[in-house]
C-alpha positions in Angstrom: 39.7 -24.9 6.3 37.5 -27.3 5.0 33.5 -27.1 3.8 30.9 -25.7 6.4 28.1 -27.6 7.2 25.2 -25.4 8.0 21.6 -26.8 9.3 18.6 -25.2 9.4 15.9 -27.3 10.9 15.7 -30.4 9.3 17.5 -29.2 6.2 21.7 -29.6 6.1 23.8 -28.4 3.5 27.4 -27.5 2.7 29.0 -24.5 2.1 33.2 -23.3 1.3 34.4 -20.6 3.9 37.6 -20.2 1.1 35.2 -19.1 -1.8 32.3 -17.2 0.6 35.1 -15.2 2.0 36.1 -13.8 -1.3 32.4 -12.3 -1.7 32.3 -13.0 -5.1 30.1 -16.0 -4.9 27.4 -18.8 -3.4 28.5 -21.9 -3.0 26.5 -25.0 -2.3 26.7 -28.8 -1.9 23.5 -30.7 -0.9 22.5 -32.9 1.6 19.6 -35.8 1.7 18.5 -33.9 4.6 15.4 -31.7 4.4 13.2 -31.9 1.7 9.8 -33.4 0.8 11.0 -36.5 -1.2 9.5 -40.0 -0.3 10.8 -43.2 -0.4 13.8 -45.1 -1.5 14.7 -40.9 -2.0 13.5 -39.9 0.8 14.5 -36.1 2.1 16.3 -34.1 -0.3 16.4 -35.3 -3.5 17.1 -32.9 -6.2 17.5 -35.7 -9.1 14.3 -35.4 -12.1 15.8 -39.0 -13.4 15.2 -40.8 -9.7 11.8 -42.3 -8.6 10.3 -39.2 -7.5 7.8 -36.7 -8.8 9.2 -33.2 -11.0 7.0 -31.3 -8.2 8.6 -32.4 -5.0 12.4 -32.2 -7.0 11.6 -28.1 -7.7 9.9 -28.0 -4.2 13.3 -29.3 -2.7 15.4 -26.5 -4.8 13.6 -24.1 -3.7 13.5 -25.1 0.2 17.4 -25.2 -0.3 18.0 -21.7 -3.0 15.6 -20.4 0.2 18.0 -21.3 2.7 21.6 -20.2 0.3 19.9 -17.1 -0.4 19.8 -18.0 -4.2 16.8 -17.9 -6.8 15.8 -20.8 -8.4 15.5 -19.1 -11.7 18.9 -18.3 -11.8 20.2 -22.5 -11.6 21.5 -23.8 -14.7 22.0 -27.8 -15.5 23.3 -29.9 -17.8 22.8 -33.4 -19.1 25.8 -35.5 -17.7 27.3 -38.4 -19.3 30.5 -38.7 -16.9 33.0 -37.5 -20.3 34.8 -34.2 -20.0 33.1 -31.5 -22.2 32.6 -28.4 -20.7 30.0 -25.6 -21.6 30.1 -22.0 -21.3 26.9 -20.5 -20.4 25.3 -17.1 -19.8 22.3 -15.2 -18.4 20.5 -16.7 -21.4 20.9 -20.2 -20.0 19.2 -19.9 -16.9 16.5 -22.0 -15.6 17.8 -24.7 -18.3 17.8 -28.3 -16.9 15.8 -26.9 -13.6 12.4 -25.3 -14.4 12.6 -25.6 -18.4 14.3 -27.9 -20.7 17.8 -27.5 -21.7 19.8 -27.6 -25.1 23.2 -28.8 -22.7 23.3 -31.9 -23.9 26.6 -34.3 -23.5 28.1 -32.1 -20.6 30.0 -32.9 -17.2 31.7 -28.8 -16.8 29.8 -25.5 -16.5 31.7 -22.1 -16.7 30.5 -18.4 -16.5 31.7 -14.8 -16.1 27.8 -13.9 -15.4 26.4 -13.0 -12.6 23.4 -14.4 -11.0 23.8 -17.6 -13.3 23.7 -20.7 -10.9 26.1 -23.5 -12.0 24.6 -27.0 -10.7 25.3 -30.3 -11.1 24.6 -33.7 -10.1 25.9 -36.4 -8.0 25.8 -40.0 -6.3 29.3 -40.6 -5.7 31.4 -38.5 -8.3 33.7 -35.6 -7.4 32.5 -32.2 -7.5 35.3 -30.2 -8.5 34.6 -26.3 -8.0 36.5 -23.1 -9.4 37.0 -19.6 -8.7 39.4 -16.9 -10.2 39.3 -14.3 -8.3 41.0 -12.0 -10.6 39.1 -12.3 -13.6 35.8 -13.2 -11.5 34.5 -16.4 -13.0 34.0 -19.8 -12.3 33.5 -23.3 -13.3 31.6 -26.3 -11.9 32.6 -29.8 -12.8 31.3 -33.3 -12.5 34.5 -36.1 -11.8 34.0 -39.7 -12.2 36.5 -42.2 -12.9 36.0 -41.7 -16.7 36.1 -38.5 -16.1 39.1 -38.4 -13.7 41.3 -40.4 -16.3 39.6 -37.6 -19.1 41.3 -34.4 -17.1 37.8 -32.9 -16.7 39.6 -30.7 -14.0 42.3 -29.6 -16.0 39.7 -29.2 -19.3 37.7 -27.0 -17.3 41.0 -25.0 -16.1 41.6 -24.7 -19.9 38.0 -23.4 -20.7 38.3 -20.5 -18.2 41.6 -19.4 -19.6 40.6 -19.9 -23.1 37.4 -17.9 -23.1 38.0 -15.3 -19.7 42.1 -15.6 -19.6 42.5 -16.7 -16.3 45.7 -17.5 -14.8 45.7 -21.2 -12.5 47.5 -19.2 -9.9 44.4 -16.9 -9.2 42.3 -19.8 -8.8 41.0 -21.1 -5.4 39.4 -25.3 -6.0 37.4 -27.3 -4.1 36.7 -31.0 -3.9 33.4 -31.6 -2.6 31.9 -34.8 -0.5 32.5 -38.1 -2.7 32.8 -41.5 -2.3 36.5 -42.4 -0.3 39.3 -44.6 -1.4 38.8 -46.9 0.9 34.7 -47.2 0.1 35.6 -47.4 -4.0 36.3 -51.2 -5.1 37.1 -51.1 -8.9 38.1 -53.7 -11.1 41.6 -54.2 -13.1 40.0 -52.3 -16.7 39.6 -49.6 -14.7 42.8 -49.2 -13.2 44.7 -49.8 -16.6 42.6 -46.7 -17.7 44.6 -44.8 -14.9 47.9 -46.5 -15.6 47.5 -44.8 -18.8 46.2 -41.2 -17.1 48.3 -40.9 -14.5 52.5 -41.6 -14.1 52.0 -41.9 -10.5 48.5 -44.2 -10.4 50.4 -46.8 -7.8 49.6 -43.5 -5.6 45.8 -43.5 -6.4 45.1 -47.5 -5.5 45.4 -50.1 -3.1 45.4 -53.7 -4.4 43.2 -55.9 -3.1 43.6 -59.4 -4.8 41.9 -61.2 -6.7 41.8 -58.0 -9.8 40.4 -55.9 -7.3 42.0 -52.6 -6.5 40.6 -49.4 -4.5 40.6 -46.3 -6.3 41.3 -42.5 -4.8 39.4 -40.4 -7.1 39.6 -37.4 -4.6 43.6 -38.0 -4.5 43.4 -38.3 -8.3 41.2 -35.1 -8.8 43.6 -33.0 -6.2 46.5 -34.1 -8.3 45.4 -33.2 -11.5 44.4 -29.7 -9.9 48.2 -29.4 -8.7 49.4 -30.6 -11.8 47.2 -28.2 -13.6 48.9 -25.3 -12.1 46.9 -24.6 -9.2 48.5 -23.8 -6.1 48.3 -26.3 -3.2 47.7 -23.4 -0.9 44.1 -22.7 -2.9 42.9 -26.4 -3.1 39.7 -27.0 -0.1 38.8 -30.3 0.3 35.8 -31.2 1.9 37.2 -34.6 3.4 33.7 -36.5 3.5 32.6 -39.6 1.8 29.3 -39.9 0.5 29.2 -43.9 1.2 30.5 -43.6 4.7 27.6 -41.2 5.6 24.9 -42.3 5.1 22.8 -40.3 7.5 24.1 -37.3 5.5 24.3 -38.1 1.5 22.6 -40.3 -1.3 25.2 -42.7 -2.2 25.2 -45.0 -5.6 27.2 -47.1 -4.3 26.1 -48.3 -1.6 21.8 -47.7 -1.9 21.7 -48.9 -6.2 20.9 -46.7 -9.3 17.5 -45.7 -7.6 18.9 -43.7 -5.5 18.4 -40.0 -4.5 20.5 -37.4 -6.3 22.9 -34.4 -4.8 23.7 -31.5 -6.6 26.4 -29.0 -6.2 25.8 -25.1 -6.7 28.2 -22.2 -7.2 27.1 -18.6 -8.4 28.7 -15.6 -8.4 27.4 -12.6 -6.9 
C-alpha cells in the first residue's frame, strides 16, 4: 500500500491509506496541479520565497485544506535550512509560517501531540519523511535532504517524539513521500564522502558513474535510517514517485532551477 492520489478537477494531491486508516489523522502531499499560480510556477505553488505573489500562495492553501478537509488556520511552518533540528509545537503555533509570521527559525522537523495543529513543510526534491504513533497519538513531519539524510533527521525526529510524548519506534507507522529518485540524483564525490562517513553500508545508497560522479538514493538512505531507528519494516509506506521523473505532476529543483514552484507536505491529527 502505497500513497493515494486523489483528483478533484484540476487539482491532484496525495494522500497515505496506512495513516488515514488509523483515523487519527490528515495526511497530505501536494501536487503542481490546481491552483492559481502563474508562470515559471504555474498551478499549485504553495512556496512564499518563489516568484509568485503572498495572495495567490494562501489562495492555493486554501483551494487544497478545501479539498483535505483541513483549515488553513490550523497549518504550521517552519523556516528550513536542510540541518536536522526539530521543533515541538502546539495549538499556540498555528497559522505561523502560513498566514502570520513565525518565530521557527533554523528548523527541518515538526512534532505535536495537539490536535487540529497542521504540520507542513516544504519541498523541491527532498524527502518528506512522515510519523505517526499510534499509541501515544502524535506525530512528526520532517524535511530530508542529503545534509539532512547524512544528519539522521529521521532518526532525530524519532528521538523528539520519544523524548517529549514517550513513544516507542515499534508503534510508529513512516512514510516517505514523492522525491527526487536515485537514478535522477547526480552528486559529486564531497557529497558521497559525507555518506561514507553516515552510513556503514553507503556502497548500497550509490551508483558510480565516472568521472567523481555518483547517484545518490536518498529514499533508500531515509528507509534505512527509519529501519535502523527501530521502526518496523512492516510500518514504512513509500510513495515510490520521483519528483524529477514527473514532471506533469511535481515542481522539481532539479530539473526546472531554484525558481521553481514549491510542494509542501501536510499531516494533522484529528
Amino acid at each position: 500500500m502505497g500513497f493515494s492520489r486523489h483528483d478533484r478537477g484540476d487539482l491532484v494531491y496525495f494522500t497515505i491509506p496506512a495513516f488515514e486508516n488509523t483515523g487519527l489523522v490528515k495526511s497530505c502531499f501536494s501536487t503542481r496541479c490546481g491552483g492559481v499560480s502563474n508562470g515559471i510556477v504555474k498551478g499549485l505553488n504553495l512556496g512564499f520565497s518563489r516568484p509568485d505573489s503572498r495572495s495567490n500562495v494562501i489562495e492555493n492553501f486554501s483551494i487544497l485544506c478545501n479539498a483535505i478537509g483541513i483549515k488553513i488556520e490550523n497549518l504550521v511552518s517552519s523556516h528550513q535550512v536542510h540541518g536536522k533540528n526539530i521543533r515541538r509545537v502546539t495549538k499556540e503555533d498555528r497559522g505561523k509560517g502560513i498566514l502570520r509570521s513565525s518565530d521557527i527559525k533554523d528548523t527541518d522537523g515538526l512534532i505535536t501531540d495537539h490536535k487540529d495543529v497542521a504540520l507542513t513543510t516544504f519541498y523541491g526534491d527532498c524527502v518528506p519523511l512522515f510519523f505517526l504513533d499510534t499509541q501515544k497519538e502524535c506525530i512528526g513531519l520532517s524535511h530530508s535532504g542529503w545534509k539532512g539524510t547524512v544528519s539522521g533527521i529521521g532518526r532525530e525526529t524519532l528521538m523528539e517524539m520519544t523524548g517529549y510524548y514517550g513513544t516507542e519506534p515499534g508503534d510508529v507507522i513512516a512514510a516517505i513521500g514523492p522525491s527526487i529518485c536515485r537514478d535522477c540524483y547526480e552528486v559529486d564525490r564531497p557529497v558521497i564522502e559525507k555518506f561514507k562517513g553516515a552510513f556503514p553500508y553507503w556502497r548500497d545508497l550509490v551508483v558510480p558513474r565516472g568521472k567523481g560522479k555518483y547517484l545518490l538514493d536518498l529514499q533508500q538512505a531515509n528507509r534505512r535510517l527509519l529501519l535502523d531507528a527501530g521502526i518496523p519494516e512492516k510500518n514504512i509506506t513509500d510513495s515510490g514517485l520521483c519528483t524529477r521523473c514527473n514532471e506533469n505532476l511535481f515542481y522539481s529543483y532539479r530539473r526546472e532551477g531554484s525558481n521553481v514552484g514549491s510542494l509542501a507536505a501536510i499531516l494533522q491529527l484529528i
